[in-house]
C-alpha positions as CSV (number, residue, x, y, z in Angstrom):
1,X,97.1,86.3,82.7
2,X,95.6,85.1,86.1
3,X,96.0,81.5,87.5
4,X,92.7,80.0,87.7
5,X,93.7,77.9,90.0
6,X,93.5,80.9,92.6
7,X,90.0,81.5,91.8
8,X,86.9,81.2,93.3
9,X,83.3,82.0,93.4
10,X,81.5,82.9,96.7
11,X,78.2,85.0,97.7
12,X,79.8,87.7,99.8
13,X,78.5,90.2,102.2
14,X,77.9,93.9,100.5
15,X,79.8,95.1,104.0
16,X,83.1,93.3,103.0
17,X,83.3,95.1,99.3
18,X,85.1,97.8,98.7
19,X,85.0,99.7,95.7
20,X,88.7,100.4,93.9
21,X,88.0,103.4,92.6
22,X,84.9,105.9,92.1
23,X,83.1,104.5,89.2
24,X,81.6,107.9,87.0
25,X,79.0,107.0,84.7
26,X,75.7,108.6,82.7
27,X,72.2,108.8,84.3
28,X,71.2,106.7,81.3
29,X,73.6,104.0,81.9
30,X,73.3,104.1,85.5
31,X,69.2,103.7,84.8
32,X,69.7,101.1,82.3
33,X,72.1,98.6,84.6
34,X,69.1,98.7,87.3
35,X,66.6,98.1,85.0
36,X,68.4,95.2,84.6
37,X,69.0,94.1,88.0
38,X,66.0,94.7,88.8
39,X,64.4,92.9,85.5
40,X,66.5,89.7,85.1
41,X,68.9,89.9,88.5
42,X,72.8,89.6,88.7
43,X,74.0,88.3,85.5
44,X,77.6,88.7,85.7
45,X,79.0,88.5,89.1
46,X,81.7,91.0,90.4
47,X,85.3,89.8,90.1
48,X,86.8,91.1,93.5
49,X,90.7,90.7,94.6
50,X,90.6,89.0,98.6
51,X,92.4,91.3,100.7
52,X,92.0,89.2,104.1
53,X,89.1,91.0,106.0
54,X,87.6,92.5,102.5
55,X,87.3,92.1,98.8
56,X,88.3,94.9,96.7
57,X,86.1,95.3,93.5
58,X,88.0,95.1,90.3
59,X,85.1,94.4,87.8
60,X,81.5,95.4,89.0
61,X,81.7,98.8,90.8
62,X,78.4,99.9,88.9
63,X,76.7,96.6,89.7
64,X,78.0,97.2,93.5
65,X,76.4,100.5,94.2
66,X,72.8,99.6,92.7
67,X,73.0,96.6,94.4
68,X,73.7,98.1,97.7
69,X,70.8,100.7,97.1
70,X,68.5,97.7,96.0
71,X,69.2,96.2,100.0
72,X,70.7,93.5,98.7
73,X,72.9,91.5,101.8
74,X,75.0,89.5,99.7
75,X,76.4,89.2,96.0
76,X,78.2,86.8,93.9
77,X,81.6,87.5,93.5
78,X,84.5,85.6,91.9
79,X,87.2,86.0,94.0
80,X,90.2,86.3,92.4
81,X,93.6,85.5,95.3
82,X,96.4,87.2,92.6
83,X,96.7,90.5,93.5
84,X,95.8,93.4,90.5
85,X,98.4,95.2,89.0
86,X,98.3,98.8,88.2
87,X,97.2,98.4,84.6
88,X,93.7,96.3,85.5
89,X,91.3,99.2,85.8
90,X,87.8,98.8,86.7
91,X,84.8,98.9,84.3
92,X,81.1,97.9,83.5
């Protein structure tokens, strides 16, 4: 469980996100989540993990790399200052 207390929402550069992990997923899906952004816009906002000069992405990998193709400069992010432990994985 995380302390909300060490949490924090900020619109961060896409040049200080790093994706955790390689983030596989269907054409379909892929299509669908741009549709989106591109429809309604960032709904949800990536929860990253501060790591002092950037912000790894735990939750939002998908939303990341569209987002970054879209030209966006900067995304909401909750930043989270408790570091992850092995067993949170990313996902959409």
């Amino acid at each position: 469980m995380r302390d909300e207390s060490r949490v924090g929402k900020r619109d961060l550069p896409v040049g200080k996100l790093v994706p955790r992990s390689e983030h596989k997923t269907s054409k379909k899906h892929y299509q669908r989540i741009e549709a989106s952004l591109r429809t309604v816009g960032l709904i949800e906002p990536l929860i990253v993990y501060d790591q002092g000069d950037t912000f790894e992405i735990l939750d939002g990998n998908l939303r990341y790399e569209i987002l970054l193709e879209m030209g966006v400069q900067t995304i909401p992010c909750v930043v989270d200052q408790t570091p992850p432990t092995n067993q949170e994985q990313t996902h959409e």
